[in-house]
TIDRENDREN-465600 format. One record per residue (C-alpha): residue number from 1; residue in three letters; x, y, z. Coordinates in pm, whole numbers. Layout:
# TIDRENDREN-465600
<pt><nr>NUM</nr><rest>Ala</rest><u>X</u><v>Y</v><w>Z</w></pt>
...
This chain:
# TIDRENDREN-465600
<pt><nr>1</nr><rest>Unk</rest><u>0</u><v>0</v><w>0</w></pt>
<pt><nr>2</nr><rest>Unk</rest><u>83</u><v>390</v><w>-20</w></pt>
<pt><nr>3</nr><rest>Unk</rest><u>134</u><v>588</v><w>251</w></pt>
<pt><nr>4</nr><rest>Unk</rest><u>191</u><v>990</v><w>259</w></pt>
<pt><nr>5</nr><rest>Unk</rest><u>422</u><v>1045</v><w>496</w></pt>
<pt><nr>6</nr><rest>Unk</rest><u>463</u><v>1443</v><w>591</w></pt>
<pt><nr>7</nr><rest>Unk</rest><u>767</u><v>1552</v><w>810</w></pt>
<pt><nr>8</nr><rest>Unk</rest><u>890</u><v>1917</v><w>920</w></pt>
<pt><nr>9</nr><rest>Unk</rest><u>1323</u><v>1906</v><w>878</w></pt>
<pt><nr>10</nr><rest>Unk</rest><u>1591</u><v>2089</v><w>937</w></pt>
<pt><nr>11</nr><rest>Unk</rest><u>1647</u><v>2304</v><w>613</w></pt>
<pt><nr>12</nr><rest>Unk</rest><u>2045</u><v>2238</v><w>600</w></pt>
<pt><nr>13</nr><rest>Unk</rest><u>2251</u><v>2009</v><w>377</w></pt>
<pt><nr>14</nr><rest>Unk</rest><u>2236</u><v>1635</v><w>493</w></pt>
<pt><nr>15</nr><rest>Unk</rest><u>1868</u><v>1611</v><w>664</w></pt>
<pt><nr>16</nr><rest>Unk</rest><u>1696</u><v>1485</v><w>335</w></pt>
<pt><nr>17</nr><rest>Unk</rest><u>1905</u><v>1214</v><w>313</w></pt>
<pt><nr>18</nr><rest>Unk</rest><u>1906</u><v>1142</v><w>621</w></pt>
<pt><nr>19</nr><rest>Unk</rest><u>1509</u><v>1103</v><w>629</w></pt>
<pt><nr>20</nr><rest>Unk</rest><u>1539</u><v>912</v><w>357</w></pt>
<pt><nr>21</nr><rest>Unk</rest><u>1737</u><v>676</v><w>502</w></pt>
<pt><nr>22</nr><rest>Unk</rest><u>1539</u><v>611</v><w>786</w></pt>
<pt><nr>23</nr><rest>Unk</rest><u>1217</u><v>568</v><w>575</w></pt>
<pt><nr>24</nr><rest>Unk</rest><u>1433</u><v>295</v><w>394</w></pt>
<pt><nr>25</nr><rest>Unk</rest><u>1593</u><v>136</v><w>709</w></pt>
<pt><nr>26</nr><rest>Unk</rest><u>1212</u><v>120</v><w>820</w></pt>
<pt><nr>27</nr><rest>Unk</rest><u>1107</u><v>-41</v><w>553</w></pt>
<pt><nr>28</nr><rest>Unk</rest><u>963</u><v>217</v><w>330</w></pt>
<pt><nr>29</nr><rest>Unk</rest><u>1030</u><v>243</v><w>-29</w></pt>
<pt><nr>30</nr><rest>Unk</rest><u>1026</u><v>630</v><w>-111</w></pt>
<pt><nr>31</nr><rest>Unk</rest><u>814</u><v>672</v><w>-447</w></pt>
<pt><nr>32</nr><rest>Unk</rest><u>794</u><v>1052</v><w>-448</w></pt>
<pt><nr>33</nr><rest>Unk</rest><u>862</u><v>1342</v><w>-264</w></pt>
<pt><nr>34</nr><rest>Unk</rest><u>796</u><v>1690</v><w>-261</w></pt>
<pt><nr>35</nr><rest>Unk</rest><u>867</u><v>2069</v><w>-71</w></pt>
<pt><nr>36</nr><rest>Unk</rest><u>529</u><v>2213</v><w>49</w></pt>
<pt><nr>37</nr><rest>Unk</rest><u>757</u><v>2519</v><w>231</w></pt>
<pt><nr>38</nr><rest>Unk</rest><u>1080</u><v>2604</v><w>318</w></pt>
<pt><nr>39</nr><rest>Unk</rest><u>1179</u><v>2927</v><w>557</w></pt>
<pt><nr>40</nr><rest>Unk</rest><u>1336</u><v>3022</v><w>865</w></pt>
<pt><nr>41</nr><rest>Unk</rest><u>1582</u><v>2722</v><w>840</w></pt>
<pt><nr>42</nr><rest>Unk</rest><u>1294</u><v>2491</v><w>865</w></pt>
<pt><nr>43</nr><rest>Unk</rest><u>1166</u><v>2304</v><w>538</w></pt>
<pt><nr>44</nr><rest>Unk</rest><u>812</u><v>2066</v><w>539</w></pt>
<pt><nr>45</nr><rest>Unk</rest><u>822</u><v>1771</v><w>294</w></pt>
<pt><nr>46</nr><rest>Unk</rest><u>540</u><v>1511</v><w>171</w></pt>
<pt><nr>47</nr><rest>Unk</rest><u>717</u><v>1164</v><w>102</w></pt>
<pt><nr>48</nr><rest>Unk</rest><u>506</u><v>928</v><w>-101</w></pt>
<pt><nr>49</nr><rest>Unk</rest><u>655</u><v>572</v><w>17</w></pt>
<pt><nr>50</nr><rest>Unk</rest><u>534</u><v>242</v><w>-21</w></pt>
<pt><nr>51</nr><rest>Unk</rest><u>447</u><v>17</v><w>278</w></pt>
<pt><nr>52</nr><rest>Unk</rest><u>423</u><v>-345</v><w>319</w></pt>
<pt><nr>53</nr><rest>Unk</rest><u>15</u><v>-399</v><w>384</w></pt>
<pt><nr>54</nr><rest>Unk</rest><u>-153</u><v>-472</v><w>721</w></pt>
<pt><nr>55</nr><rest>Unk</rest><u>183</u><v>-319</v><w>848</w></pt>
<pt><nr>56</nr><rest>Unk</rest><u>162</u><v>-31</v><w>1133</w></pt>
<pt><nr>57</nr><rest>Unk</rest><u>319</u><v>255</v><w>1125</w></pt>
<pt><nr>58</nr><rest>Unk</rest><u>413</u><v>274</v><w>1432</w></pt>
<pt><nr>59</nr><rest>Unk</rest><u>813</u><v>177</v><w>1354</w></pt>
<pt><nr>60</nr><rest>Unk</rest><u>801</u><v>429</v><w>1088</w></pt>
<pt><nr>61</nr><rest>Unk</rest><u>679</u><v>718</v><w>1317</w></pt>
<pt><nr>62</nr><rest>Unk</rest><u>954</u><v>610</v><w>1569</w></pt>
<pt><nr>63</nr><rest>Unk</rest><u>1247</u><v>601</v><w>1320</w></pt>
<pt><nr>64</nr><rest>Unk</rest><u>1150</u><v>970</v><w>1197</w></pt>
<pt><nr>65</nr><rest>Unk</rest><u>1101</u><v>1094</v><w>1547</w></pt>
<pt><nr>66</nr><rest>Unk</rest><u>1419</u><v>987</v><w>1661</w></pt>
<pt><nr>67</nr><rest>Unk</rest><u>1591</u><v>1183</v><w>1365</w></pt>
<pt><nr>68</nr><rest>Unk</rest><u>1713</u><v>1499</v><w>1508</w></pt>
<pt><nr>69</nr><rest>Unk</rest><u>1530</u><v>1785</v><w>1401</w></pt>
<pt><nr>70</nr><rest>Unk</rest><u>1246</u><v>1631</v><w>1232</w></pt>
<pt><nr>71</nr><rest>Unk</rest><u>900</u><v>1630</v><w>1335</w></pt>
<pt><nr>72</nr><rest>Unk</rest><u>605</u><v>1412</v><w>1217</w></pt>
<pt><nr>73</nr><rest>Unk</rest><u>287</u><v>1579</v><w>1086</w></pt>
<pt><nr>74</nr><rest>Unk</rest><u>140</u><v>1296</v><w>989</w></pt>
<pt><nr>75</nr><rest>Unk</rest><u>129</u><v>971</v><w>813</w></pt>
<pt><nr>76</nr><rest>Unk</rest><u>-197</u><v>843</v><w>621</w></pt>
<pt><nr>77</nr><rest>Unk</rest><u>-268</u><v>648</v><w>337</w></pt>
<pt><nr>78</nr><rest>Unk</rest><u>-285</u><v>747</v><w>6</w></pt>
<pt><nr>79</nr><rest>Unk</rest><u>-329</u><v>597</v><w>-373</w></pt>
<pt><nr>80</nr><rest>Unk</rest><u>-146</u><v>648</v><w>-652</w></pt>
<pt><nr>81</nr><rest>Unk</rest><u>-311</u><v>888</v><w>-951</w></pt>
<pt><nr>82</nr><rest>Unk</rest><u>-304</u><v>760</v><w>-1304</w></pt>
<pt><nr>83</nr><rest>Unk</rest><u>-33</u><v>824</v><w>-1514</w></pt>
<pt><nr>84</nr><rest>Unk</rest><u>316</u><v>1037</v><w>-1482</w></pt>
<pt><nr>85</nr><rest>Unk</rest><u>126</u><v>1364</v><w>-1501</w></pt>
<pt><nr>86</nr><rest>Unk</rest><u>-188</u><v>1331</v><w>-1340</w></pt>
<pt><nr>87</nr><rest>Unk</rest><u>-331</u><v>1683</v><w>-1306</w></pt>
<pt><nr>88</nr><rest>Unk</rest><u>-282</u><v>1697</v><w>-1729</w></pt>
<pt><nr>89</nr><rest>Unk</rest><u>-465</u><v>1393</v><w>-1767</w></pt>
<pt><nr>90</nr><rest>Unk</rest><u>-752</u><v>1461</v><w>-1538</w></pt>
<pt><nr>91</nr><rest>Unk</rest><u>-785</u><v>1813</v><w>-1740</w></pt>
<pt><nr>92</nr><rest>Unk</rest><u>-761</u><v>1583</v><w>-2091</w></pt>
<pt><nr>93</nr><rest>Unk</rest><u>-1036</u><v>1354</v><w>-1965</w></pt>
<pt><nr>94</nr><rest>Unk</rest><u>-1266</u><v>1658</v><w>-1873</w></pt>
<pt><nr>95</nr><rest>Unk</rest><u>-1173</u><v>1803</v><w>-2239</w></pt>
<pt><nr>96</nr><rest>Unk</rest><u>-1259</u><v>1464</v><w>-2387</w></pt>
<pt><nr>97</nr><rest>Unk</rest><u>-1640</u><v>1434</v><w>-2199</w></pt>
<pt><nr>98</nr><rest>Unk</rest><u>-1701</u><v>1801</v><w>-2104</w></pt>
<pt><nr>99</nr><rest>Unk</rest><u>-2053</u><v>1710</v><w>-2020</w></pt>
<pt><nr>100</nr><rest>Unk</rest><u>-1963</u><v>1519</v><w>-1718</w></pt>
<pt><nr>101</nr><rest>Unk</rest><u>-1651</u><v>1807</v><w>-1637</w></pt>
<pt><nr>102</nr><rest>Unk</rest><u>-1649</u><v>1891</v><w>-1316</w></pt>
<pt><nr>103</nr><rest>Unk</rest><u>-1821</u><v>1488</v><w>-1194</w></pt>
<pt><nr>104</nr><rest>Unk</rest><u>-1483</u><v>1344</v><w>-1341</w></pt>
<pt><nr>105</nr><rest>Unk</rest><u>-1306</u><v>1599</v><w>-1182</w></pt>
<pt><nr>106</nr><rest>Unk</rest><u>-1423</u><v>1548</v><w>-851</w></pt>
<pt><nr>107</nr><rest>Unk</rest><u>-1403</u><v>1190</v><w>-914</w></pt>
<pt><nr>108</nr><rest>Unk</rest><u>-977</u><v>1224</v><w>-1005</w></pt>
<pt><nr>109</nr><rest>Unk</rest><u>-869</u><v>1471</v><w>-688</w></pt>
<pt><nr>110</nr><rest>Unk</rest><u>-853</u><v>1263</v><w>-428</w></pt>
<pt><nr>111</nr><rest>Unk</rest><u>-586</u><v>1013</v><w>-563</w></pt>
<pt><nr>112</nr><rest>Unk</rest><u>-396</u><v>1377</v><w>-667</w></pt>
<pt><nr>113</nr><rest>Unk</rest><u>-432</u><v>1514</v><w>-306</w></pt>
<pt><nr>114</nr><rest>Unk</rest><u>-419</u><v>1235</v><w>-95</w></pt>
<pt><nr>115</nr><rest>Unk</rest><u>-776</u><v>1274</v><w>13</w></pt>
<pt><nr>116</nr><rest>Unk</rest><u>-1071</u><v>1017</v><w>106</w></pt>
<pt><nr>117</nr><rest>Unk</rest><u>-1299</u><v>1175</v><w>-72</w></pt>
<pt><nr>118</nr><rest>Unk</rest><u>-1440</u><v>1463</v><w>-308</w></pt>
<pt><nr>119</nr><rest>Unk</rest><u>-1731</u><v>1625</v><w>-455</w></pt>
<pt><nr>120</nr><rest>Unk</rest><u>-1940</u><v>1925</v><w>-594</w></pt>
<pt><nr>121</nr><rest>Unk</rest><u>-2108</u><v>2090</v><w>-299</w></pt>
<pt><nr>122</nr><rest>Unk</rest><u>-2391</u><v>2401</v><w>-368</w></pt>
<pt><nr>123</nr><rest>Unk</rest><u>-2483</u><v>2633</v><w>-88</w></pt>
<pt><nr>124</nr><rest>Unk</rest><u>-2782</u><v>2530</v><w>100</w></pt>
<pt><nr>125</nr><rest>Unk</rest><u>-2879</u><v>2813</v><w>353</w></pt>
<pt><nr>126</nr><rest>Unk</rest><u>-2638</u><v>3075</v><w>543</w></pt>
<pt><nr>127</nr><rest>Unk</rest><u>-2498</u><v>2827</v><w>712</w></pt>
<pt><nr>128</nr><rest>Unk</rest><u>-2395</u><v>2481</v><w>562</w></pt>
<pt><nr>129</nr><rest>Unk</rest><u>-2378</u><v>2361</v><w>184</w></pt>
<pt><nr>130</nr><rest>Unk</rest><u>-2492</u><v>2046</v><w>11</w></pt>
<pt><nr>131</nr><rest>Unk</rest><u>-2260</u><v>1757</v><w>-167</w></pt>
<pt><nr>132</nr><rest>Unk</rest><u>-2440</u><v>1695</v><w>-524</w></pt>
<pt><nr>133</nr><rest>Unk</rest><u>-2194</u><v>1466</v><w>-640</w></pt>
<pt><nr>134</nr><rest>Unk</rest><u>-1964</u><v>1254</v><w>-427</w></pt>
<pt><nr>135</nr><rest>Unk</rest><u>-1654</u><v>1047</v><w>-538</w></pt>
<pt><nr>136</nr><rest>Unk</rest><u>-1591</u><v>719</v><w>-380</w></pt>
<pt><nr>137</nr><rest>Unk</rest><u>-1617</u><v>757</v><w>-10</w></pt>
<pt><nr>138</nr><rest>Unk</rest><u>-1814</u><v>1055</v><w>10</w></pt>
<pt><nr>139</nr><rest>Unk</rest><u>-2184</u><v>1092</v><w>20</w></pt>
<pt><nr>140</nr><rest>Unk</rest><u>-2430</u><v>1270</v><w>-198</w></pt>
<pt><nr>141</nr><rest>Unk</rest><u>-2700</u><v>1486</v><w>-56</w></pt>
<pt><nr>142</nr><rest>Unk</rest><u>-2456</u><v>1531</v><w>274</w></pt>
<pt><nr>143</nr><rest>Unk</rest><u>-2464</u><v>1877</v><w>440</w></pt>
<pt><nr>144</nr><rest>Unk</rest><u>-2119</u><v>2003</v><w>502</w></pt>
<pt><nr>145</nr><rest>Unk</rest><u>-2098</u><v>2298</v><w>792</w></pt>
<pt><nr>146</nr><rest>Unk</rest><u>-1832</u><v>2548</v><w>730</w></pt>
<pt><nr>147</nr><rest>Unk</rest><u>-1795</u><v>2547</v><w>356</w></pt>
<pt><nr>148</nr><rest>Unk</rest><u>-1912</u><v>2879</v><w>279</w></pt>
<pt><nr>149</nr><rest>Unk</rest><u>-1836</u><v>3125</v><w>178</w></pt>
<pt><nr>150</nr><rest>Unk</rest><u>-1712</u><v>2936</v><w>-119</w></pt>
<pt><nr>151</nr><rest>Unk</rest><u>-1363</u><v>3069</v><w>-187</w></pt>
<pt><nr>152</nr><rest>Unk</rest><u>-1066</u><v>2886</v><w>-174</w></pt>
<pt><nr>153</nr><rest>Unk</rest><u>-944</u><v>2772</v><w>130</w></pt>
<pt><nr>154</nr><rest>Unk</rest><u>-883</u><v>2477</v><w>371</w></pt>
<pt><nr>155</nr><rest>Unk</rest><u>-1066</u><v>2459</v><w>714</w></pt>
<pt><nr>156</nr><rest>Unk</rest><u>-1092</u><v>2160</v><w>974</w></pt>
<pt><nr>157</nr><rest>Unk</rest><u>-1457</u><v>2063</v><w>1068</w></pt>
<pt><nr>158</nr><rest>Unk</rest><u>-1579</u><v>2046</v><w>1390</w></pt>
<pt><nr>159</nr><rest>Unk</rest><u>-1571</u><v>1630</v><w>1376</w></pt>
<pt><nr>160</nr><rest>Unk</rest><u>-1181</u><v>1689</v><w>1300</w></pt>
<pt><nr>161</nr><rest>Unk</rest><u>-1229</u><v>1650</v><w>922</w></pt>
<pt><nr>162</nr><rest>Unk</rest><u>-998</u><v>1823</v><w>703</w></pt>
<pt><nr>163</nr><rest>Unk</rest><u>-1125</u><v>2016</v><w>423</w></pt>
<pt><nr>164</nr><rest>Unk</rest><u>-989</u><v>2205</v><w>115</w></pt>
<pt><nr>165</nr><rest>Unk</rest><u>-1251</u><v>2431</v><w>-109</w></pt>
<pt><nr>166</nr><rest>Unk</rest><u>-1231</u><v>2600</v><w>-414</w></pt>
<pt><nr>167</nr><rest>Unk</rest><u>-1531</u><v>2715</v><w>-617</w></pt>
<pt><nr>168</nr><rest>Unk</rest><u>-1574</u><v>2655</v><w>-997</w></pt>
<pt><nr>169</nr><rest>Unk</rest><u>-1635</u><v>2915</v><w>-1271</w></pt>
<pt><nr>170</nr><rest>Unk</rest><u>-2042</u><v>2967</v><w>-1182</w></pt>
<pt><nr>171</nr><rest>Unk</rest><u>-1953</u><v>3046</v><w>-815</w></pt>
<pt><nr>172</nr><rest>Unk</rest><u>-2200</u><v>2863</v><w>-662</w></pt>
<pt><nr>173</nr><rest>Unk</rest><u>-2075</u><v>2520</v><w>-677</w></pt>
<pt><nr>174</nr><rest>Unk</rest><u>-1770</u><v>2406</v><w>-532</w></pt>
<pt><nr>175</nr><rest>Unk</rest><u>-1459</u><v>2136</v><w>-585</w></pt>
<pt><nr>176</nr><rest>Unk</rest><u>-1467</u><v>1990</v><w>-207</w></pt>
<pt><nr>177</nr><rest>Unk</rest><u>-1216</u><v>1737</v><w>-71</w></pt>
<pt><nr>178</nr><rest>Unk</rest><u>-1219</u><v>1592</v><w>258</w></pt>
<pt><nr>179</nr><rest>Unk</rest><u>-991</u><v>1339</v><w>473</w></pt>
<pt><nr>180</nr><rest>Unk</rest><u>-960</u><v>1201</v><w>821</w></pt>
<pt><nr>181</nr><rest>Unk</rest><u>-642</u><v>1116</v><w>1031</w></pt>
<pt><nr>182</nr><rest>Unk</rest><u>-439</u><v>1311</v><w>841</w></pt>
<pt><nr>183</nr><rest>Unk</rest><u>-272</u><v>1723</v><w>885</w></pt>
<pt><nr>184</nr><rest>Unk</rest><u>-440</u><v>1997</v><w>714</w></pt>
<pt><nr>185</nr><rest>Unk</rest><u>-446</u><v>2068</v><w>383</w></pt>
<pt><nr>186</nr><rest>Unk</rest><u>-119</u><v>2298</v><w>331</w></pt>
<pt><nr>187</nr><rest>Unk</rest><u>-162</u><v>2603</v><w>115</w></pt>
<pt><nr>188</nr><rest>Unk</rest><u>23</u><v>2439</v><w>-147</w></pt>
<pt><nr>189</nr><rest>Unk</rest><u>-248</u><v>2173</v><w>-221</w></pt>
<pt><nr>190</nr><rest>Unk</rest><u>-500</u><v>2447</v><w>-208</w></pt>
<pt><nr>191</nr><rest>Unk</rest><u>-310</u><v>2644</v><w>-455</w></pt>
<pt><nr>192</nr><rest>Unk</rest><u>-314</u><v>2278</v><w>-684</w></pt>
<pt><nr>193</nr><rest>Unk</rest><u>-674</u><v>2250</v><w>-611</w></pt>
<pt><nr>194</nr><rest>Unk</rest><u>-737</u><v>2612</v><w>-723</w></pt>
<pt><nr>195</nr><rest>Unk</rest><u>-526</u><v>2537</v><w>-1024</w></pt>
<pt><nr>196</nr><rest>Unk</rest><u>-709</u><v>2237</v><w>-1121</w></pt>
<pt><nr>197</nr><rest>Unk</rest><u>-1047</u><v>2408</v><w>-1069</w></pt>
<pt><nr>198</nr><rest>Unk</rest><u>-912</u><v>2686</v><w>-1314</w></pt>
<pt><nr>199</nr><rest>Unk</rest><u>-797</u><v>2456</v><w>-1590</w></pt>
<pt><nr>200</nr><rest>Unk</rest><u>-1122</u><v>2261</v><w>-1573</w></pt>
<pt><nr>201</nr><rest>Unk</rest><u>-1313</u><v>2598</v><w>-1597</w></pt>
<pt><nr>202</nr><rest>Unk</rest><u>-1105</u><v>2712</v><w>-1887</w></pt>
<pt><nr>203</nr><rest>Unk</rest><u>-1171</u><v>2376</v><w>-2092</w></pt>
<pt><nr>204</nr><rest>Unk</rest><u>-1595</u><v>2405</v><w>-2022</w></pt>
<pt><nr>205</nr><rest>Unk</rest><u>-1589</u><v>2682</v><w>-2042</w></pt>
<pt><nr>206</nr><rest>Unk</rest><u>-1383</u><v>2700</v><w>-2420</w></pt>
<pt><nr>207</nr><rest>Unk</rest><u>-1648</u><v>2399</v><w>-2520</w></pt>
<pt><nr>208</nr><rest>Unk</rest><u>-1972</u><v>2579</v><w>-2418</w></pt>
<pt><nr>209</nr><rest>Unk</rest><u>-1861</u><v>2907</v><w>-2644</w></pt>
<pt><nr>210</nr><rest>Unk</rest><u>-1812</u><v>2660</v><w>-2929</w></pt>
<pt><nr>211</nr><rest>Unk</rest><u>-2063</u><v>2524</v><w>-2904</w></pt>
């Protein structure tokens, strides 16, 4: 299985390697990696490893944590999106079957965020908003608290789910993902939502005019 493995490190030469090490030593195979921030000597990295099943993670968390300097945010699983570039192909399927956009959009983000679920919510009262379509794992007529105002943004619900929202080109519907056991969603996977959301818009929105 995949695990996202997210760890706060000294910014200096020598502590990547050295967290890569330990995620090998532990039994992790690293299958990706990538810098969410760096600043103030301080850098916070997402490791995509993969795990041997039915294994805890307990070892793992104990290897990192005994790195100097490096802090655990969090370790949940994850699955692996289709293909080498994954955002271009979600954006070529929605070009390809424009008329179900945004459903096969919703459908493709959590693999790309690490997420359990997503969907299309519309607002539904001052208060809460309404999921109209829900990917695997999520559920469709489901009032979500807290999502509006629609603008992007991540927030943690009062039952400790983690959300990220971004609204689409009409404004009054909305990409939502959602996980559990896992950090918050870091500006940077906002910013990849938001830039999703805007390719998406630009393809519909390019088919509808020529049409």
């Amino acid at each position: 299985m995949l695990l996202r493995v997210r760890v706060r490190l000294p910014d200096r030469p020598g502590s990547l390697g050295r967290v890569a090490r330990t995620l090998g030593a532990a039994g992790a195979d690293v299958v990706q990696m990538a810098v969410l921030e760096r600043g103030n000597g301080r850098a916070m990295d997402d490791f995509t490893v993969a795990w041997p099943s039915g294994a805890g993670v307990d070892r793992l968390a104990e290897g990192l944590g005994s790195v100097p300097g490096v802090e655990v945010a969090g370790i949940w699983p994850t699955a692996e999106p289709q293909g080498g570039c994954p955002d271009a192909a979600v954006i070529g399927q929605v070009a390809a079957v424009p008329e179900r956009g945004a459903r096969i959009l919703a459908d493709a983000v959590p693999a790309i965020l690490s997420a359990d679920w997503a969907g299309l919510a519309e607002p539904a009262g001052e208060d809460a908003a309404v999921v109209v379509h829900a990917s695997v794992g999520g559920r469709a007529g489901a009032a979500v608290a807290g999502l509006l105002p629609l603008r992007p943004r991540a927030f943690t619900a009062p039952d400790g789910t983690e959300f990220a929202v971004c609204p689409l080109a009409k404004g009054s519907v909305a990409l939502v993902v959602a996980r559990t056991g896992a950090p918050p969603f870091h500006r940077t996977e906002v910013s990849r939502l938001e830039q999703l959301a805007g390719a998406a818009d630009a393809v519909l929105l390019g088919d509808r005019s020529s049409g």
